[in-house]
C-alpha positions as CSV (number, residue, x, y, z in Angstrom):
1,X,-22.2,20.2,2.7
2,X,-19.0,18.9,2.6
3,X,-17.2,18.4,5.9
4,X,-13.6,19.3,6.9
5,X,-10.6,18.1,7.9
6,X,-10.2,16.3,10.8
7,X,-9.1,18.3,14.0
8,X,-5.8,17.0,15.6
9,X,-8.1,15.8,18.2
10,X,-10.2,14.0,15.6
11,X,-7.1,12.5,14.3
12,X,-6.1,11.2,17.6
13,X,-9.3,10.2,19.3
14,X,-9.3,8.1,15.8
15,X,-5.9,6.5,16.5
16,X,-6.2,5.8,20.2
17,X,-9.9,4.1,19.6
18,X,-8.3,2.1,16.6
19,X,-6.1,-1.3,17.0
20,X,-2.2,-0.7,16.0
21,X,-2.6,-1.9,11.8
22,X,0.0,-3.7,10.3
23,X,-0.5,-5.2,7.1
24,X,0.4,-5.2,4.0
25,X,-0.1,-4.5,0.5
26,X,-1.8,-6.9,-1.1
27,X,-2.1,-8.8,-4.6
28,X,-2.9,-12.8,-4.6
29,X,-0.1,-14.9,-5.8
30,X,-1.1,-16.4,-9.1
31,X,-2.2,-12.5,-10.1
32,X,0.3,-10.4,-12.4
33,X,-1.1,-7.2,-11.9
34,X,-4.4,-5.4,-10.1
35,X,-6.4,-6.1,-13.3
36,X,-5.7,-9.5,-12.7
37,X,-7.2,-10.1,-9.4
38,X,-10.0,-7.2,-9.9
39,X,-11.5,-8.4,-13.2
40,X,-14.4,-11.1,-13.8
41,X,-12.2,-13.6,-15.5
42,X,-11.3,-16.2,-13.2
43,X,-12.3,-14.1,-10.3
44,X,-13.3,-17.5,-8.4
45,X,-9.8,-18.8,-8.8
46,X,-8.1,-15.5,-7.6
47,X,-10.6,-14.8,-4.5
48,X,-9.8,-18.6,-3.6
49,X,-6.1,-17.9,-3.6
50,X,-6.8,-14.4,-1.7
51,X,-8.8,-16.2,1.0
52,X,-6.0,-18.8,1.5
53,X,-3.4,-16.3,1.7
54,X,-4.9,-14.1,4.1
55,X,-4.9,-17.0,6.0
56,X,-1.2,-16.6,6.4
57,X,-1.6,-12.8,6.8
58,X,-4.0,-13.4,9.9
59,X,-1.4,-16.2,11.0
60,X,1.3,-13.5,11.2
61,X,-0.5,-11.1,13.4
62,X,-1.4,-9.1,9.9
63,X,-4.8,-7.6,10.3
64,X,-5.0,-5.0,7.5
65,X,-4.2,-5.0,3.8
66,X,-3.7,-1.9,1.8
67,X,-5.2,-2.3,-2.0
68,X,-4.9,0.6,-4.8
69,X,-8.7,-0.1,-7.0
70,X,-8.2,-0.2,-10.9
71,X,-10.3,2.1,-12.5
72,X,-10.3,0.4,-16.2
73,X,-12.0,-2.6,-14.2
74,X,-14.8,-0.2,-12.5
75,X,-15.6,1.9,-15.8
76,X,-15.9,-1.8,-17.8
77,X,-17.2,-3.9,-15.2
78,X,-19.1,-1.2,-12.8
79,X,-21.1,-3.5,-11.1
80,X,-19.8,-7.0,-11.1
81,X,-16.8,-5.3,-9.9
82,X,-18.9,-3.8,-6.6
83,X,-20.1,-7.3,-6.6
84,X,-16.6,-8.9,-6.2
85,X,-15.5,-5.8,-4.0
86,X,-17.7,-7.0,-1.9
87,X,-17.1,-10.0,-1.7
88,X,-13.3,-8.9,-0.9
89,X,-15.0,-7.0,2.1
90,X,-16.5,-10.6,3.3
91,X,-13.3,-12.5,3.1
92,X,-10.8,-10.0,4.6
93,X,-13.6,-10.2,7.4
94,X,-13.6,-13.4,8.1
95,X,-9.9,-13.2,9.0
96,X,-9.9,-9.8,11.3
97,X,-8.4,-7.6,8.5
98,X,-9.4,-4.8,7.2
99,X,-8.7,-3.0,4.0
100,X,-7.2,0.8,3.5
101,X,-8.4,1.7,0.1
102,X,-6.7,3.8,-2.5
103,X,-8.0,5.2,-5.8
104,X,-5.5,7.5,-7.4
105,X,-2.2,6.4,-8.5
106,X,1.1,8.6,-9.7
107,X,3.2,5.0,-9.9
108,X,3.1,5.5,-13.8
109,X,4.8,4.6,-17.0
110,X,5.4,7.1,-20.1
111,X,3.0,6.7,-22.9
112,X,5.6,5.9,-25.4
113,X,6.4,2.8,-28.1
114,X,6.4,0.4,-25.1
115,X,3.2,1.5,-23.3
116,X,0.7,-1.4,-22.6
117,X,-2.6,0.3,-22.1
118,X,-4.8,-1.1,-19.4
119,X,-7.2,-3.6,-20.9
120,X,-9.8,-6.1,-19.7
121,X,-8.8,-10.0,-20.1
122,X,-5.9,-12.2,-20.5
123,X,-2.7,-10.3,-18.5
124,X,0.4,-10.0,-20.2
125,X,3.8,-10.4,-18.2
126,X,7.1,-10.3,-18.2
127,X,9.5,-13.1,-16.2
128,X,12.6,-11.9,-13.4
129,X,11.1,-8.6,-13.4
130,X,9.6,-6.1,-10.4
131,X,6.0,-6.2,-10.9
132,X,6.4,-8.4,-14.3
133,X,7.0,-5.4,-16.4
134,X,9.9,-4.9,-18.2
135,X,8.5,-1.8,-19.1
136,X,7.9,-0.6,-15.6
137,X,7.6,3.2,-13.1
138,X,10.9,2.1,-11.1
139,X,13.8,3.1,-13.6
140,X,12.8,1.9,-16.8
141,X,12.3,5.4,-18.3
142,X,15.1,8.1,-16.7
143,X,13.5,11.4,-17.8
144,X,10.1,10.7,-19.3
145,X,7.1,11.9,-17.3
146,X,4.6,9.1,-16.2
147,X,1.0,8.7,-17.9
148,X,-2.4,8.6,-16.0
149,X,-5.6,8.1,-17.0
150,X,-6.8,11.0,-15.0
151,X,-4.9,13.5,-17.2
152,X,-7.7,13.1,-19.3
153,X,-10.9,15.4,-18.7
154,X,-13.5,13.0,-19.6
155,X,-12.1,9.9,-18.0
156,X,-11.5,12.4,-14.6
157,X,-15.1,12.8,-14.3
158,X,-16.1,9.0,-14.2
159,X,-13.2,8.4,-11.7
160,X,-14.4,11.2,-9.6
161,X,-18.0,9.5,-9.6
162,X,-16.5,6.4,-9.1
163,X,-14.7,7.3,-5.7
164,X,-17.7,9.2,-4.4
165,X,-20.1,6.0,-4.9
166,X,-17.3,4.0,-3.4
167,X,-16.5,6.1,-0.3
168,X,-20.7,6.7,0.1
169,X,-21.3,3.4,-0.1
170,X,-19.2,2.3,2.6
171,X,-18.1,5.3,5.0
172,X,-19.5,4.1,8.2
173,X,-18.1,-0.1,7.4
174,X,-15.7,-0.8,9.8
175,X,-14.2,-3.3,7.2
176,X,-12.7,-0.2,5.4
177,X,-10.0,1.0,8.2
178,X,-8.8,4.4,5.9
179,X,-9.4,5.8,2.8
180,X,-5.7,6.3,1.0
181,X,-7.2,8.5,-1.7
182,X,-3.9,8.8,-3.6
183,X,-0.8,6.5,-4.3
184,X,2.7,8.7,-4.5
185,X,1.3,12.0,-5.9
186,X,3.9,13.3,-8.0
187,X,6.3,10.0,-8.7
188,X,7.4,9.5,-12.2
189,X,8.6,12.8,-12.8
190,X,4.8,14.1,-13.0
191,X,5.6,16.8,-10.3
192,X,3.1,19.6,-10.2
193,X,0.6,17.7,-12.9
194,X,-1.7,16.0,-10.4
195,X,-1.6,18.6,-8.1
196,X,-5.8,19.5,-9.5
197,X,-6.2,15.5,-9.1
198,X,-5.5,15.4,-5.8
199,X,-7.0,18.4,-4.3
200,X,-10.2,16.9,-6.1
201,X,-10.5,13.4,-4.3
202,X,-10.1,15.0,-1.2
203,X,-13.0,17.4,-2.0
204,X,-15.3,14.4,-3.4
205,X,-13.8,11.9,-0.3
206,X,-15.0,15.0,2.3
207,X,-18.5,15.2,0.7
208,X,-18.9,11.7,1.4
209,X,-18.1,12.5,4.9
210,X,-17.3,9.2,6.0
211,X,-16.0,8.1,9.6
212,X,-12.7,6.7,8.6
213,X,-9.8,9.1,8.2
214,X,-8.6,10.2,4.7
215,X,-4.8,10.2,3.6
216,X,-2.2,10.3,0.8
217,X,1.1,10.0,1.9
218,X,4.7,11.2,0.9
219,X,6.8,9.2,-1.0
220,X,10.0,11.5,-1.0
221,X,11.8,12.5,2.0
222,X,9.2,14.6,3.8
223,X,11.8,17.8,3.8
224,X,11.8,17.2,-0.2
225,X,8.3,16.8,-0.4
226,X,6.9,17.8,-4.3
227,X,3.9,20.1,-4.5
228,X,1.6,17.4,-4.8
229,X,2.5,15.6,-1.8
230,X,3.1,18.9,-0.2
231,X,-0.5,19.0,-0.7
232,X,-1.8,16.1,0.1
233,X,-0.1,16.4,3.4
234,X,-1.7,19.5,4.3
235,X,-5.2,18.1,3.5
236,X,-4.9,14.5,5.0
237,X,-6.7,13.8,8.7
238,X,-3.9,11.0,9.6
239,X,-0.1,12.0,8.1
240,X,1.4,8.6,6.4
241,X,4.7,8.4,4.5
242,X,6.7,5.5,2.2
243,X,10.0,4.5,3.0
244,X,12.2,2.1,2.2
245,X,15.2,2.8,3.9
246,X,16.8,2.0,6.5
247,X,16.2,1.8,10.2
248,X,17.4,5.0,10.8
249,X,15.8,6.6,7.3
250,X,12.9,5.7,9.1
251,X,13.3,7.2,12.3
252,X,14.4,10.6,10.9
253,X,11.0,10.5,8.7
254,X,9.5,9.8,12.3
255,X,10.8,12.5,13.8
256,X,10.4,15.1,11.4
257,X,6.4,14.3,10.5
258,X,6.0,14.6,14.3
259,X,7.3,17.3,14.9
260,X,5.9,18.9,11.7
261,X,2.6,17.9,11.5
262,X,1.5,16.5,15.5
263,X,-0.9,13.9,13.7
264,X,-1.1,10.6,14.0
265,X,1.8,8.7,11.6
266,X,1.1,5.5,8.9
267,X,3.8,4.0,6.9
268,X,2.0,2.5,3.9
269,X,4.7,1.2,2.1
270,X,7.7,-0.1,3.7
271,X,10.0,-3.7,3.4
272,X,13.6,-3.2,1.1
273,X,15.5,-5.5,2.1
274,X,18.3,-5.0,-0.6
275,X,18.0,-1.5,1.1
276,X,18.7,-2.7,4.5
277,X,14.9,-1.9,5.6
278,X,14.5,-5.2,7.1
279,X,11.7,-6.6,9.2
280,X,14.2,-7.0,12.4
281,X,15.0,-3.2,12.9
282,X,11.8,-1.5,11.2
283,X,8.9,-3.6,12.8
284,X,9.6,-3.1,16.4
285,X,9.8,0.5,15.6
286,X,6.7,0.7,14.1
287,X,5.5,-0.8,17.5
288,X,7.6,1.0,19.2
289,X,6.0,4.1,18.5
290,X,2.7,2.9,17.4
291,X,3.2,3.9,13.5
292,X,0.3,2.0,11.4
293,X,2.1,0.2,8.8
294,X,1.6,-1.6,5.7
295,X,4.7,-3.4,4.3
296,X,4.9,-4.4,0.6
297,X,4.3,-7.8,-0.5
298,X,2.3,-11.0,0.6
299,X,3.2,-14.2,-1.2
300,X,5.7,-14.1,-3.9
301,X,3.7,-15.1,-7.3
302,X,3.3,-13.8,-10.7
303,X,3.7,-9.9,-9.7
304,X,7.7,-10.9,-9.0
305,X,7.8,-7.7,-6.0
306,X,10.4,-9.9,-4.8
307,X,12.5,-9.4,-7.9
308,X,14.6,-5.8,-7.4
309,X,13.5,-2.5,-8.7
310,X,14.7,-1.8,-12.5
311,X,16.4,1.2,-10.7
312,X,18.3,-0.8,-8.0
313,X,20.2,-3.1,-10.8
314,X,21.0,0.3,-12.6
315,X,22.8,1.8,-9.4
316,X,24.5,-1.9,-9.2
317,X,25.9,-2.0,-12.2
318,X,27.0,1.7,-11.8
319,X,29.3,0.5,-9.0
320,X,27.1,1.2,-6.2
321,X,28.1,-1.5,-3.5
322,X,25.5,-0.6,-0.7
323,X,22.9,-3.0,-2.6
324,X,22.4,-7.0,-1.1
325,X,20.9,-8.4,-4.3
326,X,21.4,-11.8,-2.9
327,X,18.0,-10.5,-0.8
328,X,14.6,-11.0,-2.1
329,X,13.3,-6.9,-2.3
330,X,9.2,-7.4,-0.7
331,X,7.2,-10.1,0.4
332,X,7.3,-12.6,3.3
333,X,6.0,-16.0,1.9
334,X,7.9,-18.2,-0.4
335,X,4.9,-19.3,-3.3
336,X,4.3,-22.9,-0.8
337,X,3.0,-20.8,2.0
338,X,6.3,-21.4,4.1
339,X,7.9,-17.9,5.5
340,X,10.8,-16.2,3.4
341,X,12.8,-16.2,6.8
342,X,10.8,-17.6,9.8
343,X,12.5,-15.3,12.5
344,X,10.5,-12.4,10.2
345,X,6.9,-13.9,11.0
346,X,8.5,-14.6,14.6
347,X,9.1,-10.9,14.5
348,X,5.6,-10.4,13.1
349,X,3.5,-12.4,15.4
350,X,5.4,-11.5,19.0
351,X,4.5,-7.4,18.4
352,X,1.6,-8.3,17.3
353,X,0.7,-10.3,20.0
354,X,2.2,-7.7,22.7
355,X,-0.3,-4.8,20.9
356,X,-3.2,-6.8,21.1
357,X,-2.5,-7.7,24.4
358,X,-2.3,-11.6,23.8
359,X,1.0,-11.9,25.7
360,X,1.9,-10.4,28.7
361,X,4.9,-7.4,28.0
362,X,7.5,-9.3,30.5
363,X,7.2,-11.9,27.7
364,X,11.1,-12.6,26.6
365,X,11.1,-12.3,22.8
366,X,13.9,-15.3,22.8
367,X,11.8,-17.7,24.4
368,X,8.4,-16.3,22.9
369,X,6.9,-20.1,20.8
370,X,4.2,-17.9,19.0
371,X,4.3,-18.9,15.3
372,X,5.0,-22.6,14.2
373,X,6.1,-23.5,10.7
């Protein structure tokens, strides 16, 4: 029998037993997309470049990464790719992080004359763009409703399958800190459409009954929350949200899914600097009030996440002057391992170091020597 929701007790006996996460989310450097890194070809390369990198994470104070799975990879490559996911599990271990996994994924692009399908092998990319697609969910298509695989019956069924041998197979590893079952139900204009999708991995994720908590966060302002999301928020053990806004964005979003909701809060998407949601103001919050968060971006590399949305250069050259383009967007390490700004990973490692108890709290953040380029 499949078991229930967590009780707000649950949810909070969960948070106060857990360590404060703060990661990010992750793709290897020298990976365009999450084919790239998840695929057989040149898998030794990429988990090389993954190892090294969570290096740097670890260095930070980072001790979790969030990663959304690809499903063309698991239908094509079922079980080399449980192979190399475990393999993931080994590494991330080695460094003291552990991974939130997602399946689902509303982050779409219209099925129209510029649609790449997903496909197996050498990646295509595009260069100065978000993501290295042109062609891409964040303002290349006002108007047009997103694709996903799942909106087809037959290829539903083997995701479905897919998440329940997944979530089986590893609901009691401690490597696997929460199960995200559902990236921004909703986005790209799909509204009600996954609505069925998403009540259907938390059905499958509950048979599993697995002893981390299970989530899908708001991407929208939680007050203008679609049906989807509305959803997943009812059904979620943990309440996370995304925001990329600004320092007080954030603590209005706070507020509100406290008030709302009395669960314990993750933000699993977070870091706009072109938006003013810097690591200076929004970190110490997160400590602050203990919010689990995941910021966007590792390395800078072949993905380009430093590059601005499509939708931020459209506002800027509609004479919208609240933008600092001169900013990179996400990530924290220039492609040579050195930090983007240093201060940042200072900012990083001394609230890292306070939650974990590694320095004492009368430790003065101005004369705190924690992280050396």
């Amino acid at each position: 029998m499949a078991s229930e929701k967590w009780s707000v007790e649950q949810a909070w006996q969960w948070h106060n037993s857990s360590p404060w996460l703060r990661g990010c989310n992750f793709i290897p450097s020298d990976c365009c997309n999450r084919i790239d890194f998840w695929q057989s070809l040149n898998w030794e390369k990429h988990i090389a470049t993954a190892d090294r990198e969570l290096a740097l994470a670890a260095s930070a104070g980072l001790n979790s990464v969030r990663m959304i799975l690809e499903f063309t990879v698991l239908d094509e490559e079922h079980d080399s790719f449980m192979e190399r996911f475990e393999e993931f599990l080994t590494v991330i271990d080695k460094h003291g992080i552990s991974a939130m996994i997602c399946f689902g994924n509303d982050c779409t692009v219209p099925k129209n004359a510029d649609y790449r399908a997903p496909h197996l092998g050498v990646q295509e990319y595009d260069w100065g763009y978000h993501g290295g697609r042109k062609n891409s969910p964040h303002g290349s298509n006002p108007g047009k409703i997103g694709y996903s695989l799942l909106d087809e019956p037959e290829i539903a069924g083997r995701y479905y399958r897919y998440e329940k041998e997944i979530i089986t197979k590893y609901a009691n590893d401690k490597r696997i800190c929460v199960w995200d079952l559902f990236n921004e139900p909703g986005n790209s204009r799909r509204g009600e459409i996954s609505v069925p999708h998403v009540k259907r991995m938390f059905e499958v994720a509950r048979s599993c009954n697995p002893s981390q908590p299970l989530t899908t966060g708001v991407w929208h302002q939680p007050w203008e929350a679609t049906p989807a999301e509305l959803t997943a928020l009812e059904l979620s053990d943990v309440i996370s949200f995304h925001c990329y806004g600004s320092y007080h964005s954030n603590i209005r979003v706070i507020s509100y899914l406290k008030e709302k909701f009395g669960r314990p809060i993750l933000n699993t998407e977070w870091l706009h600097r072109i938006q003013h949601d810097n690591v200076q103001e929004v970190f110490p919050l997160f400590y602050l009030e203990r919010i689990h968060c995941w910021h966007w971006g590792l390395v800078a590399g072949l993905s380009q996440t430093y590059e601005p949305w499509q939708s931020i250069w459209n506002c800027y050259e509609a004479g919208m002057n609240n933008f600092d383009v001169t900013k990179w967007q996400h990530d924290i390490f220039r492609a040579n391992g050195k930090p983007y700004d240093p201060e940042e990973i200072k900012i990083f490692k001394y609230y890292s170091e306070l939650a974990d108890g590694k320095i004492s709290q009368d430790c003065d953040f101005n004369e705190y020597q924690g992280y050396k380029i």
